[in-house]
mmCIF entry with sequence, helices, sheets and N, C-alpha, C, O atoms, coordinates in Angstrom:
data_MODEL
# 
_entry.id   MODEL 
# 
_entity.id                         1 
_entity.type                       polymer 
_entity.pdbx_number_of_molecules   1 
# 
_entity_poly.entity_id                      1 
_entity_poly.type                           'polypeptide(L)' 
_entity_poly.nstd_linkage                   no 
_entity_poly.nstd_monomer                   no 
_entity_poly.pdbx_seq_one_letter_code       
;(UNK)(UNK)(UNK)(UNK)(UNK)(UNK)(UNK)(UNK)(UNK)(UNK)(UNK)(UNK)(UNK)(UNK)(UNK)(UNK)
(UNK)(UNK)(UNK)(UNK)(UNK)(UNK)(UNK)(UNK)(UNK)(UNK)(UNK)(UNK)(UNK)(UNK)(UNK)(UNK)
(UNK)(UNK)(UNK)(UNK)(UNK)(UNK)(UNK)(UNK)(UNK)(UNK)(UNK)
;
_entity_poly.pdbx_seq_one_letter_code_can   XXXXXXXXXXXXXXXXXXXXXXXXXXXXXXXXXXXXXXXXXXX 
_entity_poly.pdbx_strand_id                 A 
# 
loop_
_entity_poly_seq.entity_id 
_entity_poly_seq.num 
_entity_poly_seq.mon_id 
_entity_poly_seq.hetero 
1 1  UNK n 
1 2  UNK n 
1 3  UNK n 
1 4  UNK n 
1 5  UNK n 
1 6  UNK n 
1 7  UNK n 
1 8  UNK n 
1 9  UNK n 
1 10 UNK n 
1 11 UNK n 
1 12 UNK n 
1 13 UNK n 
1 14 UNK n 
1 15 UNK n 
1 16 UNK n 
1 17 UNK n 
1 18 UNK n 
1 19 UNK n 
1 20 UNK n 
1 21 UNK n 
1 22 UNK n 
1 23 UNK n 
1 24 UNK n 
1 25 UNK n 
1 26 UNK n 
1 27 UNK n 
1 28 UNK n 
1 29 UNK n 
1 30 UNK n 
1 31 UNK n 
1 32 UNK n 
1 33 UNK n 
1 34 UNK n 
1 35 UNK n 
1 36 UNK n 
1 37 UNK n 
1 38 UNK n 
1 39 UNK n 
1 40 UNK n 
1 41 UNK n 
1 42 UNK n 
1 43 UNK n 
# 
_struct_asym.id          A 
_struct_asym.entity_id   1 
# 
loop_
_struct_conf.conf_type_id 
_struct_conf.id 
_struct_conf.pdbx_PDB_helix_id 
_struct_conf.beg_label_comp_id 
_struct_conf.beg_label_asym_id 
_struct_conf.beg_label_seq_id 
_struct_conf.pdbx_beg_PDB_ins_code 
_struct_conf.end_label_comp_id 
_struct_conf.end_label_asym_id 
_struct_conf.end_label_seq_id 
_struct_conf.pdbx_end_PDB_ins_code 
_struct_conf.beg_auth_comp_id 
_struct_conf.beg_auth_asym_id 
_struct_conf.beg_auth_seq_id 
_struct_conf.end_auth_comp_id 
_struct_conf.end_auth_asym_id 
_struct_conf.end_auth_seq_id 
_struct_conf.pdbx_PDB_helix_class 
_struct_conf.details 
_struct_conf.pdbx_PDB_helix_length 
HELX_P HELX_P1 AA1 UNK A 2  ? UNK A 8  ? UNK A 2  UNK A 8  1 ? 7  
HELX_P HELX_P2 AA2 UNK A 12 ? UNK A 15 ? UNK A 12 UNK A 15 1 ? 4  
HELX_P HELX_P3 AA3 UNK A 20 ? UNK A 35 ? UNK A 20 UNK A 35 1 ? 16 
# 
_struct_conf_type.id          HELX_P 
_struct_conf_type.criteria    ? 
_struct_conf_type.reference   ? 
# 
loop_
_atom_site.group_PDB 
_atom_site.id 
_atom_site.type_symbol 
_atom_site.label_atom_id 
_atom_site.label_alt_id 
_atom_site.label_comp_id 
_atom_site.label_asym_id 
_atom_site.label_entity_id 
_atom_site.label_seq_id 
_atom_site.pdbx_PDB_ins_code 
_atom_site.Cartn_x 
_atom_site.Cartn_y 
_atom_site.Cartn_z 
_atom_site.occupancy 
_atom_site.B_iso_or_equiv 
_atom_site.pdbx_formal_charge 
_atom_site.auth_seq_id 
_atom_site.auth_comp_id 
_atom_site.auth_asym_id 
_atom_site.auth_atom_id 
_atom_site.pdbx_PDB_model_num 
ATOM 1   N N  . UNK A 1 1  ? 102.546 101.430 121.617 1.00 0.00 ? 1  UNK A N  1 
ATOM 2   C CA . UNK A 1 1  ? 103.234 102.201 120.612 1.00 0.00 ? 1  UNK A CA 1 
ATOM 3   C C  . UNK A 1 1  ? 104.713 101.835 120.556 1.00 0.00 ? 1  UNK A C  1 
ATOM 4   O O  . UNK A 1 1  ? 105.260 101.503 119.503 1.00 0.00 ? 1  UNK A O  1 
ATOM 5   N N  . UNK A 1 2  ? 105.388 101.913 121.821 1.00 0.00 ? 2  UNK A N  1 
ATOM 6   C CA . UNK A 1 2  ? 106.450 101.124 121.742 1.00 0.00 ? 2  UNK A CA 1 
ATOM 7   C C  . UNK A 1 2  ? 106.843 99.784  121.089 1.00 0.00 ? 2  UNK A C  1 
ATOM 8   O O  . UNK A 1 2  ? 107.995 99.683  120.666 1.00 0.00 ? 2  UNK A O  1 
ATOM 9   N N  . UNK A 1 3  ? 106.001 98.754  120.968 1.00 0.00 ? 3  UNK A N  1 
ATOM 10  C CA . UNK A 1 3  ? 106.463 97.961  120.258 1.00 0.00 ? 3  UNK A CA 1 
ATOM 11  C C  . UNK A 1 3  ? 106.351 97.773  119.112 1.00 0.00 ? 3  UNK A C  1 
ATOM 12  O O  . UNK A 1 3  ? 106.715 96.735  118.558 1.00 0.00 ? 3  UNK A O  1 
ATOM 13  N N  . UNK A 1 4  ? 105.929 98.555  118.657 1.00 0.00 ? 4  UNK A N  1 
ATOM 14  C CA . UNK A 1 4  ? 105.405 99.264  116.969 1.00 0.00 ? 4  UNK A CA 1 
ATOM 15  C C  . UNK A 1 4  ? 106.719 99.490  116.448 1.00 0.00 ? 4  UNK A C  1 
ATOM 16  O O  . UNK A 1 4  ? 107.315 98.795  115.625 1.00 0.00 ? 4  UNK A O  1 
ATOM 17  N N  . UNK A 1 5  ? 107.329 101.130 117.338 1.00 0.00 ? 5  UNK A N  1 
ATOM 18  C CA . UNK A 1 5  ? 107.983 101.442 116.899 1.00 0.00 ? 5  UNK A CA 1 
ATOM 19  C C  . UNK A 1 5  ? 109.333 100.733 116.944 1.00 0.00 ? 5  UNK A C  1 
ATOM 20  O O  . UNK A 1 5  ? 109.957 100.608 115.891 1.00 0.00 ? 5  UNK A O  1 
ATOM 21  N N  . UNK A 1 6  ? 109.836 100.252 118.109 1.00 0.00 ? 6  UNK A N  1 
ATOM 22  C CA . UNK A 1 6  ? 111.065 99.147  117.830 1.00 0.00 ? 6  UNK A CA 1 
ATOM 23  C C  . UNK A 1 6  ? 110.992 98.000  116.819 1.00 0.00 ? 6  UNK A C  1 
ATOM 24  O O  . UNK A 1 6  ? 112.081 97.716  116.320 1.00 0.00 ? 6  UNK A O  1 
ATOM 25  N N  . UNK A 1 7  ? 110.119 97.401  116.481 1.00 0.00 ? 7  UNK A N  1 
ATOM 26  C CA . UNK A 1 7  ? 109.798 96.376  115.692 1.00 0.00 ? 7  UNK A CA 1 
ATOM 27  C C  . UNK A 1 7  ? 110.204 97.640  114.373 1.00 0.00 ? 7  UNK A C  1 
ATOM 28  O O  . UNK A 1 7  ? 111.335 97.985  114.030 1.00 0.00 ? 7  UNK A O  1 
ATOM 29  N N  . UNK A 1 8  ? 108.937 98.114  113.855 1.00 0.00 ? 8  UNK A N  1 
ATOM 30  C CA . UNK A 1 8  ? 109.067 98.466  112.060 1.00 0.00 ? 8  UNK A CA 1 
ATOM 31  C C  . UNK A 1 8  ? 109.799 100.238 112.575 1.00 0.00 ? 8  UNK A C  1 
ATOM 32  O O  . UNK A 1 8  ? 109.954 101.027 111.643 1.00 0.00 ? 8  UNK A O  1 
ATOM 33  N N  . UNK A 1 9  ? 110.054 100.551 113.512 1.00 0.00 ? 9  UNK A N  1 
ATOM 34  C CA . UNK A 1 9  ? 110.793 101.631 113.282 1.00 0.00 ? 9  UNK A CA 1 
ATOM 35  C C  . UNK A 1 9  ? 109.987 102.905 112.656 1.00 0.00 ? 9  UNK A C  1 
ATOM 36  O O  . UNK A 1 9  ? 110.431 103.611 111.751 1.00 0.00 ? 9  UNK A O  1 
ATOM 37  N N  . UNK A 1 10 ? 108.629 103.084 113.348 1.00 0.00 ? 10 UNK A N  1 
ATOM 38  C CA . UNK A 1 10 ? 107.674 104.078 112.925 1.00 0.00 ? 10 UNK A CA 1 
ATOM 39  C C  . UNK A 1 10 ? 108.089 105.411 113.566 1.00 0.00 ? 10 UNK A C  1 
ATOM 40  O O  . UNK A 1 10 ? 108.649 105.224 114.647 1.00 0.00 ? 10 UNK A O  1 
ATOM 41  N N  . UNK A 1 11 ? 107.969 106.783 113.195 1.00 0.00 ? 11 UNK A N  1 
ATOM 42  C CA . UNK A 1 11 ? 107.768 107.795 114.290 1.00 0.00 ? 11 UNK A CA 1 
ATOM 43  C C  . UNK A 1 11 ? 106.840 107.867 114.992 1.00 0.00 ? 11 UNK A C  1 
ATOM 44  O O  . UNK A 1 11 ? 105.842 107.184 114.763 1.00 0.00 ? 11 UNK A O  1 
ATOM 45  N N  . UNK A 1 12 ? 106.909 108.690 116.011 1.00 0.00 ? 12 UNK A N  1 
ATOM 46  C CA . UNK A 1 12 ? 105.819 108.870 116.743 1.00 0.00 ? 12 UNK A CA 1 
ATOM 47  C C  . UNK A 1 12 ? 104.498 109.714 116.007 1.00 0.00 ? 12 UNK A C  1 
ATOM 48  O O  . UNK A 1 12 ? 103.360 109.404 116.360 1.00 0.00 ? 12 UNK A O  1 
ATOM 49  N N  . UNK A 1 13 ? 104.692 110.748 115.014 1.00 0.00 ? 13 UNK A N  1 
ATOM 50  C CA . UNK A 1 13 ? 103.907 111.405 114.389 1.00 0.00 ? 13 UNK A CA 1 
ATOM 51  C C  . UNK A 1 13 ? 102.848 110.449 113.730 1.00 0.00 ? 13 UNK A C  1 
ATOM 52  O O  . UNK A 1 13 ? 101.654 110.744 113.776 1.00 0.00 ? 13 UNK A O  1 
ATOM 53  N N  . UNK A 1 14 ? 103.448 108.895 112.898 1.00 0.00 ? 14 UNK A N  1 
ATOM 54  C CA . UNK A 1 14 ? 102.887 107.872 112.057 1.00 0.00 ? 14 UNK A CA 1 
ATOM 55  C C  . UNK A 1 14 ? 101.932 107.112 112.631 1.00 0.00 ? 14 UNK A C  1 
ATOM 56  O O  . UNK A 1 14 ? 100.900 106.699 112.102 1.00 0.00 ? 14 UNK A O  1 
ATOM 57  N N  . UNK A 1 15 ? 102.554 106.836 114.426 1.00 0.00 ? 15 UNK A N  1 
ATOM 58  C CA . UNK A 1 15 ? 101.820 106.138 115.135 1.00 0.00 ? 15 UNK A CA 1 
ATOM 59  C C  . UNK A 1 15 ? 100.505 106.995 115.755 1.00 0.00 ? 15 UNK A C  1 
ATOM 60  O O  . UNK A 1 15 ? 99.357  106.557 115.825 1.00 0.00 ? 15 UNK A O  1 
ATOM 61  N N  . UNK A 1 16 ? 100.919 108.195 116.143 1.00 0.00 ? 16 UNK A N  1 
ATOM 62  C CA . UNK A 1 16 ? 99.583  109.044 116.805 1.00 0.00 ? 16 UNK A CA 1 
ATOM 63  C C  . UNK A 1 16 ? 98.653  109.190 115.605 1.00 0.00 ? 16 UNK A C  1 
ATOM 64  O O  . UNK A 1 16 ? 97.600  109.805 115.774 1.00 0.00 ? 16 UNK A O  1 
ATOM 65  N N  . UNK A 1 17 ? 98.939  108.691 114.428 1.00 0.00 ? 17 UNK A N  1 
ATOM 66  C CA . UNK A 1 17 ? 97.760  109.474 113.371 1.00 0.00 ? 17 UNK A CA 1 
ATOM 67  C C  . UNK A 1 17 ? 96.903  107.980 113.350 1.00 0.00 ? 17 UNK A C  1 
ATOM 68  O O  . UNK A 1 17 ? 96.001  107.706 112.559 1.00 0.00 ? 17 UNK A O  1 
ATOM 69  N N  . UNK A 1 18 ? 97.394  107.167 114.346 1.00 0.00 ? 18 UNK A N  1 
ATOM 70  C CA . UNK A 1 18 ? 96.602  105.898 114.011 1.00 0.00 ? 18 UNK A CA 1 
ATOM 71  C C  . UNK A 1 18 ? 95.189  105.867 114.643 1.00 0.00 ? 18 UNK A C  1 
ATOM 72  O O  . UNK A 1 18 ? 95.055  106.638 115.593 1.00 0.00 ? 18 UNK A O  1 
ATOM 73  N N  . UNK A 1 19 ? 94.179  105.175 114.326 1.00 0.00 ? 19 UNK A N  1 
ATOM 74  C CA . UNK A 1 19 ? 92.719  105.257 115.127 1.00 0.00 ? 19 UNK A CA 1 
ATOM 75  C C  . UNK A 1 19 ? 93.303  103.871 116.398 1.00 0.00 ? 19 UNK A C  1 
ATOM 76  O O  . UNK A 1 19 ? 94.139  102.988 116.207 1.00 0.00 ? 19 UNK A O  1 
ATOM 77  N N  . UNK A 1 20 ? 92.593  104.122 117.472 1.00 0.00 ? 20 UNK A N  1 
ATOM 78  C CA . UNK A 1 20 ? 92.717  102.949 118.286 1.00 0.00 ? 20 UNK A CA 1 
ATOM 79  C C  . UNK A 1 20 ? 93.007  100.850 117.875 1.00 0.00 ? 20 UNK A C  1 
ATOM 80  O O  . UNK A 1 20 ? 93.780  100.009 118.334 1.00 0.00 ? 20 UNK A O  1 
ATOM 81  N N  . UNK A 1 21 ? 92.011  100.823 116.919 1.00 0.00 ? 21 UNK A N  1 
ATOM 82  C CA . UNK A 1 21 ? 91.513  99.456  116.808 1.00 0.00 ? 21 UNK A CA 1 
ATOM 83  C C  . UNK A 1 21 ? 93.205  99.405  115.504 1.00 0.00 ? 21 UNK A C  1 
ATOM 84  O O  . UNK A 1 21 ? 93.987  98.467  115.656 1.00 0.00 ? 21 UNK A O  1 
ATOM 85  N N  . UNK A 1 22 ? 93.361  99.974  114.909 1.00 0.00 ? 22 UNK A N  1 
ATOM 86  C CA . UNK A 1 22 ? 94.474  100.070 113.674 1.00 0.00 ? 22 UNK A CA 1 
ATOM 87  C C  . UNK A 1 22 ? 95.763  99.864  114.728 1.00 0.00 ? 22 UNK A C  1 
ATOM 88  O O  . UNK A 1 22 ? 96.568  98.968  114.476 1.00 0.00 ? 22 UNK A O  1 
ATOM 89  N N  . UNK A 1 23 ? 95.910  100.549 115.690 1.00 0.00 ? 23 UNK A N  1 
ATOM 90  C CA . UNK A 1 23 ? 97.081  100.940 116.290 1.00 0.00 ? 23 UNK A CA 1 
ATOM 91  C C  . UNK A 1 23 ? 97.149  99.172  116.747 1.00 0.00 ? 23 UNK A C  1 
ATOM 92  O O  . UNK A 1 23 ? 98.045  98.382  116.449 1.00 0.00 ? 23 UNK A O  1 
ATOM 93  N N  . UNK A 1 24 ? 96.167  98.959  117.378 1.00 0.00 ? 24 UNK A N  1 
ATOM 94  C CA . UNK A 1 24 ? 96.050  97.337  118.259 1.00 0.00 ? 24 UNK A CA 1 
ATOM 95  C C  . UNK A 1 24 ? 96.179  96.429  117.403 1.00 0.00 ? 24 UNK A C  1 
ATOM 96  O O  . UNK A 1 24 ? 96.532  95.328  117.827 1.00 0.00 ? 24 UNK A O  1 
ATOM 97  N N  . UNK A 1 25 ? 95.953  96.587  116.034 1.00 0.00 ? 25 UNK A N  1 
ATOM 98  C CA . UNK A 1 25 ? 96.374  95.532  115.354 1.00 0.00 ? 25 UNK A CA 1 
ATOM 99  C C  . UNK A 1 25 ? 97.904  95.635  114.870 1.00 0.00 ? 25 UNK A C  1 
ATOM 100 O O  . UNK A 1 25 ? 98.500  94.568  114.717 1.00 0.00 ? 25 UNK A O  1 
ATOM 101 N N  . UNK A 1 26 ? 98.712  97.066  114.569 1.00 0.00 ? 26 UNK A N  1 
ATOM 102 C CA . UNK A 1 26 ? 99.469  96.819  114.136 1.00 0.00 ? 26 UNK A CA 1 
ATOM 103 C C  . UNK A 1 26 ? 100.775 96.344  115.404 1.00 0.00 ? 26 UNK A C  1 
ATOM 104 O O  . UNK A 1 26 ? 101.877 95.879  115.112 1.00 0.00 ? 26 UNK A O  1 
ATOM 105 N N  . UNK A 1 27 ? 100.340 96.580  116.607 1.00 0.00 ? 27 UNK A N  1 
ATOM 106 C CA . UNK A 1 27 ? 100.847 96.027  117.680 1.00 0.00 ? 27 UNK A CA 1 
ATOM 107 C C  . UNK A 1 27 ? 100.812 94.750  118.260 1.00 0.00 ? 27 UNK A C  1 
ATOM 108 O O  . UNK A 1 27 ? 101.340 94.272  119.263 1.00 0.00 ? 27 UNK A O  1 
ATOM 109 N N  . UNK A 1 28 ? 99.713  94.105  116.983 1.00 0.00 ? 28 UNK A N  1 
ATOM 110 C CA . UNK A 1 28 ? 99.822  92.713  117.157 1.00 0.00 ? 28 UNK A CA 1 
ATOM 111 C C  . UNK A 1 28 ? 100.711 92.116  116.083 1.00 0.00 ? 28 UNK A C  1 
ATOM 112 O O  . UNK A 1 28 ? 101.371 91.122  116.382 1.00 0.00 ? 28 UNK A O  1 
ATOM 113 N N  . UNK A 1 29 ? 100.796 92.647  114.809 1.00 0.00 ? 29 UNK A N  1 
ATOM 114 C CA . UNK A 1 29 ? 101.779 92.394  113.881 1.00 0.00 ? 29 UNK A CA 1 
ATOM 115 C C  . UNK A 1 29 ? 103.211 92.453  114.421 1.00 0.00 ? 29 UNK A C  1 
ATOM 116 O O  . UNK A 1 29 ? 104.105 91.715  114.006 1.00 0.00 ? 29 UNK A O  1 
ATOM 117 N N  . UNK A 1 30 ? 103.375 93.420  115.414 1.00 0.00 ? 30 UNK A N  1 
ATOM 118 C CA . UNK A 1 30 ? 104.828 93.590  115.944 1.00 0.00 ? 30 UNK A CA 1 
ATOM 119 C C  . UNK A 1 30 ? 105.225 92.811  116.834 1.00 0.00 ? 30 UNK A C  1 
ATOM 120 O O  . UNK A 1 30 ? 106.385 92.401  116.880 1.00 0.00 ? 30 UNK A O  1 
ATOM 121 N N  . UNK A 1 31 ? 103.869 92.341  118.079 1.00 0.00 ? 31 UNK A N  1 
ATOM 122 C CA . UNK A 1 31 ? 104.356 91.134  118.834 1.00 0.00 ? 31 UNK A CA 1 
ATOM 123 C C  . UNK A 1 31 ? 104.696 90.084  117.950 1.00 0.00 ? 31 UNK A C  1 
ATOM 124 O O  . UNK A 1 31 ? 105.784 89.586  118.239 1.00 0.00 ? 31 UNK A O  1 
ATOM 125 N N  . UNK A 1 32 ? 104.086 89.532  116.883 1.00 0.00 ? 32 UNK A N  1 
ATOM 126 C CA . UNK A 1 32 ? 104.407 88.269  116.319 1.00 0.00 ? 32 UNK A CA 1 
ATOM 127 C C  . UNK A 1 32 ? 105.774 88.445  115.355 1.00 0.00 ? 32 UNK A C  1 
ATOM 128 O O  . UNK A 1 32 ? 106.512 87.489  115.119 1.00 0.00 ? 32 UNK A O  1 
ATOM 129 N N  . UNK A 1 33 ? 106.025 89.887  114.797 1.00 0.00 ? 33 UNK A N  1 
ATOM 130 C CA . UNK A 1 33 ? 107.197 89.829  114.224 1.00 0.00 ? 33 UNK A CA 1 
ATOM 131 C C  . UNK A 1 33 ? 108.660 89.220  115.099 1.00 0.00 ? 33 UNK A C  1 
ATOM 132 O O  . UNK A 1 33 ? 109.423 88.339  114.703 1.00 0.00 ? 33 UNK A O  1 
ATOM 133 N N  . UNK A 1 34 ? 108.741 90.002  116.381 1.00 0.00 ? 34 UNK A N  1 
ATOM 134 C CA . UNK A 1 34 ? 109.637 89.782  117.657 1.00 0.00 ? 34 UNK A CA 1 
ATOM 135 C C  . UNK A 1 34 ? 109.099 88.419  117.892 1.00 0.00 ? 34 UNK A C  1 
ATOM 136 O O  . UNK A 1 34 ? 110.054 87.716  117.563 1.00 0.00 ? 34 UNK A O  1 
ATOM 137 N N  . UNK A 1 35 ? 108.428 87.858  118.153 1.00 0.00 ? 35 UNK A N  1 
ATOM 138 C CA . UNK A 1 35 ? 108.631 86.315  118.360 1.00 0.00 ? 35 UNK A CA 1 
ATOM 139 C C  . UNK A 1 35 ? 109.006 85.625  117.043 1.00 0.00 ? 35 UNK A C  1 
ATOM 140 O O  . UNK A 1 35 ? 110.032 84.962  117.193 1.00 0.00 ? 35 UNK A O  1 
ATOM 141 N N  . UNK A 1 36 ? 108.572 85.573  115.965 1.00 0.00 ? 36 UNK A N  1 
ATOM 142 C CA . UNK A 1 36 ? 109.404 85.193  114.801 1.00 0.00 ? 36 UNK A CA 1 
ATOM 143 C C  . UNK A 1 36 ? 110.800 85.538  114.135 1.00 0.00 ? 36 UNK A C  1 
ATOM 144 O O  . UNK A 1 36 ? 111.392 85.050  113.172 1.00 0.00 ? 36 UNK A O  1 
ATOM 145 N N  . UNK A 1 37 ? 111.155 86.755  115.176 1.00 0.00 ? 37 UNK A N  1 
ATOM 146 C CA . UNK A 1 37 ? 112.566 86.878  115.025 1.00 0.00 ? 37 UNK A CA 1 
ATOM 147 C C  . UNK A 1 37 ? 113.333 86.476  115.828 1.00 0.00 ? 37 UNK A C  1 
ATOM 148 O O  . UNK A 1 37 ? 114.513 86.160  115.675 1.00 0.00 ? 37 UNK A O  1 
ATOM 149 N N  . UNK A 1 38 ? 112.444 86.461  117.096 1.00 0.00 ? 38 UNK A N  1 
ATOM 150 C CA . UNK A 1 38 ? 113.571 85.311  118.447 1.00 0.00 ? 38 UNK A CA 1 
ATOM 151 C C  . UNK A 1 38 ? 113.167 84.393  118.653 1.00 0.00 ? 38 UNK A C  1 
ATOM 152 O O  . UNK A 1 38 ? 113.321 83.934  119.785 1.00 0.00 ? 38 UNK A O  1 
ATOM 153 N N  . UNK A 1 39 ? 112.379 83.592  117.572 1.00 0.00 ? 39 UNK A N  1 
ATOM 154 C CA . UNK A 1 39 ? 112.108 81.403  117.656 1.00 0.00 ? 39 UNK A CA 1 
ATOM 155 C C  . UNK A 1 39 ? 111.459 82.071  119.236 1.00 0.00 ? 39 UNK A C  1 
ATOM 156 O O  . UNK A 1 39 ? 112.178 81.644  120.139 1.00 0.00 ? 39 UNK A O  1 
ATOM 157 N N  . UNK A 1 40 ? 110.663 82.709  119.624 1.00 0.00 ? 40 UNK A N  1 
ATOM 158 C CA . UNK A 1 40 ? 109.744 82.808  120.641 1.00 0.00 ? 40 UNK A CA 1 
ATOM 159 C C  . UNK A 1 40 ? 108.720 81.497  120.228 1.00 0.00 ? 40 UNK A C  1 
ATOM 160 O O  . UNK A 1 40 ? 108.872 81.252  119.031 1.00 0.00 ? 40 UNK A O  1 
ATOM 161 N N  . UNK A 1 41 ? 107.661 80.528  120.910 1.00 0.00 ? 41 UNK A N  1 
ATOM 162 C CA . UNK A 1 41 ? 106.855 80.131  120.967 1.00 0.00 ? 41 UNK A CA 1 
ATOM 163 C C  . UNK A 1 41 ? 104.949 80.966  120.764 1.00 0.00 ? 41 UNK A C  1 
ATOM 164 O O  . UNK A 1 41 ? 104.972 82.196  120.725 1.00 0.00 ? 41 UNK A O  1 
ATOM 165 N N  . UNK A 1 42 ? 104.401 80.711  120.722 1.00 0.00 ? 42 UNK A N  1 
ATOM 166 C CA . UNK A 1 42 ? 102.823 81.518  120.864 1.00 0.00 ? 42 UNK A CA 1 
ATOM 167 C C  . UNK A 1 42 ? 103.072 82.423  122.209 1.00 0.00 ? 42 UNK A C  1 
ATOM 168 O O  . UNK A 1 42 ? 103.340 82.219  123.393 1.00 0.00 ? 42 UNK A O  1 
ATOM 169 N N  . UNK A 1 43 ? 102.822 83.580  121.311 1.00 0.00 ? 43 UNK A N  1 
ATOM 170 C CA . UNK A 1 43 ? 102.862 85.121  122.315 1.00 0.00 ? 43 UNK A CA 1 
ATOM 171 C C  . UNK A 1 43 ? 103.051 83.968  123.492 1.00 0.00 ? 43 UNK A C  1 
ATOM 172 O O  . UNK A 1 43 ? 103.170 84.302  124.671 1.00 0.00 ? 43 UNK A O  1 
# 
């Protein structure tokens, strides 16, 4: 949830209304955002 919310800046209310498998993806959108914002390499 944390990297959800530092990345797109969600509340916590937005993130708890998420189902499991939704939450894991959008926590994969956020790892790859943070590596495309710091020239990171593959996760």
């Amino acid at each position: 949830m944390a990297d959800i919310a530092a990345i797109f800046h969600w509340p916590l209310a937005a993130l708890e209304a998420l189902e499991l498998p939704e939450l894991l993806g959008w926590r994969r959108r956020a790892v790859d955002r943070f590596n495309r914002m710091w020239g990171k390499g593959d996760r």
